[in-house]
C-alpha positions in Angstrom: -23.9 28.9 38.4 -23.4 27.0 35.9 -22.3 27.6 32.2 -24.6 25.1 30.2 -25.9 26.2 26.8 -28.1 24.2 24.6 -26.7 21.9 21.9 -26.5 23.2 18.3 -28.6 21.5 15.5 -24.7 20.7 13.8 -23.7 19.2 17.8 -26.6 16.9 17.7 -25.8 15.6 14.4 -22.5 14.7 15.7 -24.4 12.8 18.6 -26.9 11.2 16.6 -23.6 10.1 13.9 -22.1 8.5 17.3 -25.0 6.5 18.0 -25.5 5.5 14.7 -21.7 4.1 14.7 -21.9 2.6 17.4 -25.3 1.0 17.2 -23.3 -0.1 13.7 -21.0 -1.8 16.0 -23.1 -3.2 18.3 -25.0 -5.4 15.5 -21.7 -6.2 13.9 -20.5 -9.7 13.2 -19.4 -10.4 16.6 -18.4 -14.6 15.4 -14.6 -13.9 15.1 -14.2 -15.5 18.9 -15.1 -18.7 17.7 -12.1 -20.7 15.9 -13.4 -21.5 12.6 -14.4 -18.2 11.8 -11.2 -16.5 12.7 -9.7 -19.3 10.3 -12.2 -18.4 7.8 -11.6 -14.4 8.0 -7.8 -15.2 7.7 -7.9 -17.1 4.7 -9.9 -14.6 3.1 -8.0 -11.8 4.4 -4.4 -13.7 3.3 -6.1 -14.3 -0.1 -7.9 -10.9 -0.7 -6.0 -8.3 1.6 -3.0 -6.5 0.7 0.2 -7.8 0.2 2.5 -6.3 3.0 -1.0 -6.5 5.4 -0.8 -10.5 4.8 2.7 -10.9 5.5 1.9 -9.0 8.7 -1.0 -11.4 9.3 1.4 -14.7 8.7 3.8 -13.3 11.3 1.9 -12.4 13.9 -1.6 -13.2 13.9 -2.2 -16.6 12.4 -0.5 -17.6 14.9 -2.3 -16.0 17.2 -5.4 -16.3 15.7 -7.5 -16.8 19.1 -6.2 -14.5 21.4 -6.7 -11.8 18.5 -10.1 -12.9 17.9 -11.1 -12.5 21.3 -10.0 -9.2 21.3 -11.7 -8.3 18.3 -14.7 -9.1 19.9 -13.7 -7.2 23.4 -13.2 -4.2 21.0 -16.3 -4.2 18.8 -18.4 -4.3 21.9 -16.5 -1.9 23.8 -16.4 0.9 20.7 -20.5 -0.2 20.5 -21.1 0.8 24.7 -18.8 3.6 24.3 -20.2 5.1 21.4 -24.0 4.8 22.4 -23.4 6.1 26.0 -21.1 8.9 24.8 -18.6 7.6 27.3 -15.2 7.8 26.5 -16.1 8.7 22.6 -12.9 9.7 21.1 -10.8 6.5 22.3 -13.5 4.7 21.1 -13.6 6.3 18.0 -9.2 6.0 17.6 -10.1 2.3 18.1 -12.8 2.3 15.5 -10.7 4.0 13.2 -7.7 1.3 13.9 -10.4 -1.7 13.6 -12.0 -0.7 10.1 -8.5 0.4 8.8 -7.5 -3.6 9.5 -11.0 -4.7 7.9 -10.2 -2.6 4.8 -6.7 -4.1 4.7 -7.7 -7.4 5.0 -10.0 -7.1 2.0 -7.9 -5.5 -0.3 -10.6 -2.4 -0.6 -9.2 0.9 -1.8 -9.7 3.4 0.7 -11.3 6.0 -1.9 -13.6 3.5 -3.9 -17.1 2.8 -2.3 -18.1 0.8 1.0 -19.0 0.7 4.0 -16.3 0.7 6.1 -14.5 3.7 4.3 -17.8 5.7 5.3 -17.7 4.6 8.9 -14.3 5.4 9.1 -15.5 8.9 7.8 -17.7 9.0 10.4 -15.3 7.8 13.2 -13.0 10.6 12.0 -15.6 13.0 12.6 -16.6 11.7 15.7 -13.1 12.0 17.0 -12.6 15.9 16.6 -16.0 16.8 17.3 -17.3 17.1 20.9 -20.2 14.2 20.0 -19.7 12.2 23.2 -20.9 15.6 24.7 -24.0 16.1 23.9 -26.2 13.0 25.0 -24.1 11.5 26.4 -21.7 10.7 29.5 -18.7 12.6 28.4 -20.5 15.8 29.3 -21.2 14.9 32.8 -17.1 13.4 32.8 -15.9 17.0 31.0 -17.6 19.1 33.7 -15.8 16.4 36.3 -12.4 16.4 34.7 -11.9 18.9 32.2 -8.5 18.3 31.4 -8.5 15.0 30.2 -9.1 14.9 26.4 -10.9 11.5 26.2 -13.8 12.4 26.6 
């Protein structure tokens, strides 16, 4: 037998709040692999973004400013699958929180004035202690599998 209930009205919103995110994700400026863009987005970010965030930028990513755009990239498109499929939802929602706390940094936004990526990192918060990747999606069938790992 098996102990399956039906989701809750307040469970689905959770899903459909995890789609939406990653759907967000998914149609998100995805240009940062190319080199004049990452040039661009760190000479906005150095001229815009906080002060200790650019001194962190000028030591370690300008430098670096490929290899971290490719990974930007890697990431937005991995939170996107993630988050749609509902596999692996809360690392995917740590890393979403981790990515639009750098793009708030690197323009200067407060975090309690207006924008969109202080909502979606609202969201990703909720996504990560609620049990959205389990309702539509393939965390349930993974939770049912392996129920003591806490990724999913």
């Amino acid at each position: 037998m098996t102990n399956h209930r039906p989701a809750t009205s307040r469970e689905w919103l959770f899903a459909l709040a995890r789609i939406y995110l990653g759907v967000s994700f998914f149609f998100s400026d995805h240009g940062n692999a190319r080199p004049d863009e990452v040039a661009g987005f760190l000479k906005y970010a150095l001229a815009h973004g906080y002060s200790w965030y650019a001194g962190f930028l000028n030591a370690v990513v300008v430098s670096r400013s490929a290899m971290f755009g490719t990974l930007v990239v890697v990431v937005e498109i991995y939170i996107a699958i993630a988050l749609v499929l509902g596999l692996t939802t809360r690392l995917a929602a740590c890393l979403a929180i981790f990515l639009l706390l750098n793009y708030l940094c690197a323009k200067g936004a407060v975090p309690w004035g207006p924008g969109i990526d202080q909502s979606d990192i609202i969201l990703a918060i909720i996504i990560l202690f609620s049990n959205a990747g389990r309702v539509f999606g393939l965390d349930a069938f993974l939770h049912k599998r392996f129920p003591k790992i806490p990724i999913w």
